[in-house]
C-alpha positions as CSV (number, residue, x, y, z in Angstrom):
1,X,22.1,-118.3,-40.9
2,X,20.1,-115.5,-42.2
3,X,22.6,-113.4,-42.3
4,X,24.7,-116.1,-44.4
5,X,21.9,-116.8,-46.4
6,X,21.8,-112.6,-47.3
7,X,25.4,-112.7,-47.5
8,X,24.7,-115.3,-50.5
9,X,21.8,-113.9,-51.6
10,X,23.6,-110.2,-52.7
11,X,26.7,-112.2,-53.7
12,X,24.5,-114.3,-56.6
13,X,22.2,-110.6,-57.0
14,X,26.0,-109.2,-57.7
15,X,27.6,-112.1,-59.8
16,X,24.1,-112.3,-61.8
17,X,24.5,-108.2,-62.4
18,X,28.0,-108.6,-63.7
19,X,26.5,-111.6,-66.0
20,X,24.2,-109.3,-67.1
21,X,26.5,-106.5,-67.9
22,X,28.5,-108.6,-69.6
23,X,25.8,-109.9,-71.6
24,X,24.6,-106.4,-72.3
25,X,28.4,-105.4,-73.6
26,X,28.4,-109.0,-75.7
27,X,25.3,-107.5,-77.5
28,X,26.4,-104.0,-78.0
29,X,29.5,-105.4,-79.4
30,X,27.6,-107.7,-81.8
31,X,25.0,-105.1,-82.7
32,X,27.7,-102.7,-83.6
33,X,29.4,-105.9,-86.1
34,X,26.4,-106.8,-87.3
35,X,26.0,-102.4,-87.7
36,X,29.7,-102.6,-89.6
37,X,28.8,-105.9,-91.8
38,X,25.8,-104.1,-92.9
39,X,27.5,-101.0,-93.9
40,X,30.4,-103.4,-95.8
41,X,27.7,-105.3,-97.6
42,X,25.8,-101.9,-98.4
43,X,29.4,-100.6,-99.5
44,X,30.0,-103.9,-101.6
45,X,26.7,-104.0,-103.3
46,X,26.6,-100.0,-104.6
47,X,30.5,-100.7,-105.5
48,X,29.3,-103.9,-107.6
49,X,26.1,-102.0,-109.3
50,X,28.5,-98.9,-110.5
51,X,30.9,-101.3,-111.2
52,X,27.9,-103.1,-113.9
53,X,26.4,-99.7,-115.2
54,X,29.7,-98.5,-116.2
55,X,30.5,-101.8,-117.9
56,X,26.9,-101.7,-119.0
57,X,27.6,-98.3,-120.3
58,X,30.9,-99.2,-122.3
59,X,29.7,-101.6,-123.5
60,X,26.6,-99.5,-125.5
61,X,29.6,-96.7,-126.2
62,X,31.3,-100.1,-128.3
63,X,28.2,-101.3,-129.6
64,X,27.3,-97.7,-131.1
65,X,30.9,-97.3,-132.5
66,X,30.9,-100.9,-133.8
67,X,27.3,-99.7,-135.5
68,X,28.8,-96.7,-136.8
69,X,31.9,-98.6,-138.5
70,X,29.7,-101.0,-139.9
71,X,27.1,-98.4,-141.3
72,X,29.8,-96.5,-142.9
73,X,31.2,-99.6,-144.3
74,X,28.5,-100.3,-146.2
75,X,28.0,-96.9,-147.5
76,X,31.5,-97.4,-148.7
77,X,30.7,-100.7,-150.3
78,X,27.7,-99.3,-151.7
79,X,29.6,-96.3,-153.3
80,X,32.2,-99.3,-154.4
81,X,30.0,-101.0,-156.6
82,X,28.5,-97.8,-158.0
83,X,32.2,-97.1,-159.3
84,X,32.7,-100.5,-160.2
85,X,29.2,-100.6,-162.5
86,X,30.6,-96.8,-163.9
87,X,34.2,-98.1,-164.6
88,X,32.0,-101.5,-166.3
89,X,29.9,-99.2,-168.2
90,X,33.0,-96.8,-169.6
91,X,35.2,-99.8,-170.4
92,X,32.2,-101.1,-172.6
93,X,31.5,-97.2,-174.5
94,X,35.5,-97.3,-175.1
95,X,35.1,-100.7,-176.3
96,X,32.2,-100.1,-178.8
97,X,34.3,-96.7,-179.6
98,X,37.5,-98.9,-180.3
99,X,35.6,-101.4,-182.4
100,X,34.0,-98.6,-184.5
101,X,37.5,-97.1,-184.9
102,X,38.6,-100.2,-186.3
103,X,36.1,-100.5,-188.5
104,X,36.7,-97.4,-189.7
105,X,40.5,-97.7,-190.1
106,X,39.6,-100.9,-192.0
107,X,37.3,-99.3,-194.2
108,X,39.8,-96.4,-194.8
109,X,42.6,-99.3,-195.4
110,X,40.6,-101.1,-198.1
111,X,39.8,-97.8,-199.9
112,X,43.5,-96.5,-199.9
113,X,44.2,-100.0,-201.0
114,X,41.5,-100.0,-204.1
């Protein structure tokens, strides 16, 4: 019976070694998919920030051309209404010079008339 009983005895030790080894292998094998999730999540996360600073960085690159456009628009505008406030100012000179012209031509009228 003692014999049986060691018989058992290093048949459990051996089934409880292989549990054990298998156990050991389960948790290598998660380790190393826990070790590969990390590394996709680390992957994913440097992928998603490049991904925002080069958006972030277009972006300011439109902004500062859409600054620019605008700025030189209203140095054209500005320059617009100078020309406009010229051309009002010449129309009005050629104006007064047209009325005193006429004046004139009257008054040269009325004295080849007399």
């Amino acid at each position: 019976q003692l014999h049986q009983t060691m018989s058992e005895k290093n048949e459990l030790t051996k089934s409880l070694e292989m549990v054990q080894k298998e156990l050991e292998e389960k948790e290598r094998e998660m380790k190393r998919e826990i070790s590969e999730y990390k590394d996709r999540l680390f992957q994913a996360e440097k992928e998603h920030r490049d991904a925002l600073t080069e958006a972030s960085q277009k972006n300011e690159a439109e902004i500062e051309a859409c600054q620019e456009k605008v700025n030189s628009l209203e140095h054209f505008i500005i320059s617009q209404k100078l020309e406009i406030e010229h051309f009002k100012s010449n129309i009005e000179e050629l104006s007064n010079s047209l009325k005193e012209a006429n004046q004139t031509l009257g008054e040269l009228l009325k004295t080849k008339v007399r």
